[in-house]
C-alpha positions as CSV (number, residue, x, y, z in Angstrom):
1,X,5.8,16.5,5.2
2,X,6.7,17.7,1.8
3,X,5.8,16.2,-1.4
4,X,8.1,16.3,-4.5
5,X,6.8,15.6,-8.0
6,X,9.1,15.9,-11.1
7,X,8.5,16.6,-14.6
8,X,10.2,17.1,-18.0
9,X,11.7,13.8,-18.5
10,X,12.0,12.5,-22.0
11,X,13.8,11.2,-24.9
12,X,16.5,13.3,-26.7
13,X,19.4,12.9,-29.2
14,X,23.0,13.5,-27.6
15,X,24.1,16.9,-27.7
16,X,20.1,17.9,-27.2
17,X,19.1,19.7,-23.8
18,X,16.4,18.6,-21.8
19,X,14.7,20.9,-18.3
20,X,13.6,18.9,-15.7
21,X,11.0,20.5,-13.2
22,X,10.5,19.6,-9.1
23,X,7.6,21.3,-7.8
24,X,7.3,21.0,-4.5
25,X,4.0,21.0,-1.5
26,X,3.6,20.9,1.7
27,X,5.7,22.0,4.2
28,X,7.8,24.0,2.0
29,X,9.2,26.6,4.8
30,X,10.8,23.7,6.5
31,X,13.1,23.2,2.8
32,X,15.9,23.8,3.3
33,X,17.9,22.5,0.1
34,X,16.7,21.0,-3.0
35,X,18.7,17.8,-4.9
36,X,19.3,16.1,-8.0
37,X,20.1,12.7,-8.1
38,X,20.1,10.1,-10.8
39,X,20.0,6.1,-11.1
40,X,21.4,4.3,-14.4
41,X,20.4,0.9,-14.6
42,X,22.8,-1.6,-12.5
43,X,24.1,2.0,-10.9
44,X,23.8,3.6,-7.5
45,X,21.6,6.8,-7.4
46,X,24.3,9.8,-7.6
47,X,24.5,13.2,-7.1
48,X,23.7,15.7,-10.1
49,X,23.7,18.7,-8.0
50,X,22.0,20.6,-5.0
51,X,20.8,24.3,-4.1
52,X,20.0,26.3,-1.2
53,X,16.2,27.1,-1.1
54,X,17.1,30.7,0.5
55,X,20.2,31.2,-2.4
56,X,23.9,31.3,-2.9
57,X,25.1,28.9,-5.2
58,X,24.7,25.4,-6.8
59,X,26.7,22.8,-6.2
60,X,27.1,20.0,-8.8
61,X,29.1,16.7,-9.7
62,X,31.8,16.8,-12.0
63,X,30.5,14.6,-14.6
64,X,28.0,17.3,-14.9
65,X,29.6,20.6,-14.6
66,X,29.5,23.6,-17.5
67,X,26.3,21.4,-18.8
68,X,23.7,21.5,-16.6
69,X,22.2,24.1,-14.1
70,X,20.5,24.4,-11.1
71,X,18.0,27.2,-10.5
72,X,14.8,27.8,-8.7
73,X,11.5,29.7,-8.7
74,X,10.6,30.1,-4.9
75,X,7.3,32.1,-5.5
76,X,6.2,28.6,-7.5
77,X,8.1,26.3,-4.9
78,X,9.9,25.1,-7.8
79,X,13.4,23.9,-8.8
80,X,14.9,23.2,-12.4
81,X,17.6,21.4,-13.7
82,X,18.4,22.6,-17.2
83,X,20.5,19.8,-19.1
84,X,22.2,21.1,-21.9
85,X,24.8,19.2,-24.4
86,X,23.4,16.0,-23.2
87,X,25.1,13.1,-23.3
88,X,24.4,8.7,-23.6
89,X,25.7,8.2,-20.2
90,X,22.8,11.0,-18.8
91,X,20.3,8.4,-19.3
92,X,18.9,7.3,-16.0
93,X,15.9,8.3,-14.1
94,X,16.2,11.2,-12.6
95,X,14.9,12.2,-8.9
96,X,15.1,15.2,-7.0
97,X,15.0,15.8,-3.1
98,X,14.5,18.0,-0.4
99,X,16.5,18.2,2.7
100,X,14.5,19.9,6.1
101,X,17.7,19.8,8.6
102,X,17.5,22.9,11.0
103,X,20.4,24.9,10.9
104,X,22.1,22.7,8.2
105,X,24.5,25.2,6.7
106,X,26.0,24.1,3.3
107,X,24.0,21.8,0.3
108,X,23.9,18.1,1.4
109,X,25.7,16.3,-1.4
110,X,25.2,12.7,-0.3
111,X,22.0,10.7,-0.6
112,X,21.4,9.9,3.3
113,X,21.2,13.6,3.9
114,X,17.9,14.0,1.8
115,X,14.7,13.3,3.7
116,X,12.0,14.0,1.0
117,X,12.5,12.1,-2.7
118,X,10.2,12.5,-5.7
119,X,9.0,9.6,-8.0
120,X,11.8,10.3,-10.4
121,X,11.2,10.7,-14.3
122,X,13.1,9.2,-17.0
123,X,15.8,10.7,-19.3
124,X,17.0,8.7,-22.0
125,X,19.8,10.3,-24.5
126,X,20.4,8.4,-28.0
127,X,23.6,8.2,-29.5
């Protein structure tokens, strides 16, 4: 099992950056990618954007791409998702996830692929 616990969430003006934390326990050397997701309310969760635990490099949704990064700290079973030039429409709660497949060989980009899910933390941007 491994257990996923997010941090950083807040409230911020648009155009204001924000850095989400998922730290990570457990059975860590079975990770094999880590995941953002996020749910608006009335929305579906969608993906924000995934990396490989081992390296190479993040993949991430449109609607997010040039603003926000993906990176991670292995020696502190960490990932980060650094928001930058944040927007009204990045408000939701925000979750991340870890996926355990053996052999899996490229980031999981769909929500059925994750097996392990945080409690998610909130991000609200004002206008």
């Amino acid at each position: 099992q491994v257990q996923l616990v997010e941090s950083g969430g807040g409230l911020v003006q648009a155009g204001g950056s924000l850095r989400l934390a998922c730290a990570a326990s457990g059975r860590t050397s079975s990770i094999y990618a880590m995941g953002w997701f996020r749910q608006a309310p009335g929305n579906e969760r969608e993906f924000v954007g995934g990396i490989s635990w081992s390296g190479g490099k993040p993949y991430y949704a449109d609607s997010v791409k040039g603003r926000f990064t993906i990176s991670r700290d292995n020696a502190k079973n960490t990932v980060y998702l650094q928001m930058n030039s944040l927007k009204p429409e990045d408000t939701a709660v925000y979750f991340c996830a870890a996926d355990d497949t053996p052999l899996r060989t490229i980031v999981p980009l769909k929500l059925g692929e994750y097996d392990y899910w945080g409690q998610g933390t909130q991000v609200t941007v004002s206008s």
